[in-house]
N, C-alpha and C positions, 0 to 999 in steps of 0.2 A: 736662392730663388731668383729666378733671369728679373732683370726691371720690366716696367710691366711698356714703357715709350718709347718705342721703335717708330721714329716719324718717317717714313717709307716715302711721304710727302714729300719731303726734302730730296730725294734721287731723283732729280728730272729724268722724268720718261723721255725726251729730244736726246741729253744727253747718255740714258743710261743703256746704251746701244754700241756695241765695241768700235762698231766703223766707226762713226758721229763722236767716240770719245778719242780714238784715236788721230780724228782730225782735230780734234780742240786743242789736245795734248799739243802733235805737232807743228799749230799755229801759236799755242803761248810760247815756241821758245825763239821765235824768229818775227823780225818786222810784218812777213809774207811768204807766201810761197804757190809756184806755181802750180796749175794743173796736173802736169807730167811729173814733178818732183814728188807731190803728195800719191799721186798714182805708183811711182815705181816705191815709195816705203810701205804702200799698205797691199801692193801686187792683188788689188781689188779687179775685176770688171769696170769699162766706164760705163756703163749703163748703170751700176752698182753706187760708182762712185757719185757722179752725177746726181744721181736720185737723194744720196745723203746730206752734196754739198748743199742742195735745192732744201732740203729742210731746214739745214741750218742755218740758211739764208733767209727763208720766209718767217723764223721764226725771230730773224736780227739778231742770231749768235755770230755771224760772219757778214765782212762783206765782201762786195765782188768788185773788182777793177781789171778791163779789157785794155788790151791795145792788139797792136802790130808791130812784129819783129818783121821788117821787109814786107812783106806782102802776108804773111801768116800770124792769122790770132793768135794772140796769147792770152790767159785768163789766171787773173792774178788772186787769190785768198787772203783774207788777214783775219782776227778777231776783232770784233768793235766791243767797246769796252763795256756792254751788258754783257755777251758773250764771254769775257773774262769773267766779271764777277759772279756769273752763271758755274761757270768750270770752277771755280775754287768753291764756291759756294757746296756744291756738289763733292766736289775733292773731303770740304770739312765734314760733311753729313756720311759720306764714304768708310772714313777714316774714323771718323764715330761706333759703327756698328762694327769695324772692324777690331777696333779697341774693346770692345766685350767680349769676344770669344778668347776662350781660356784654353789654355794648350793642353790642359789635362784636367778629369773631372776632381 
């Protein structure tokens, strides 16, 4: 008989969207990363991408830091640490529901 507490609660809906996990993933493993570098690993749209960073921004999973390399912006990504404890948070509630399914009946 399945358990009956599947807390669905716990999968943040911000993160449980492939982009927006793929960006968290790829910010926990590095200080930062730019713009261009998160765009060429996820060969997203910018209009795509933008749209996701802007969530995860408004929602203080990430933060943003601009400058200028010579004369052109650059826009820099990092997780700020709700943001982390969001993604793992998540990663354990993941990894939860995953551990119940049984490979044969």
């Amino acid at each position: 008989m399945p358990e009956k507490d599947i807390k669905l609660e716990e999968l943040d809906p911000i993160l449980h969207e492939r982009v927006r996990l793929a960006i968290m993933v790829l910010l926990s493993e590095t200080d930062e990363l730019d713009y261009n570098t998160i765009r060429g690993y996820l060969e997203v749209t910018d209009g795509n991408l933008a749209s996701h960073l802007r969530k995860l921004e408004d929602h203080g999973l990430i933060k943003v830091r601009k400058t200028f390399k010579g004369r052109r912006p650059r826009t820099y990504y990092s997780l700020t640490e709700k943001g982390r404890e969001k993604l793992l948070s998540y990663l354990a509630a993941l990894k939860s529901l995953i551990s119940r399914v049984k490979e044969s009946p």
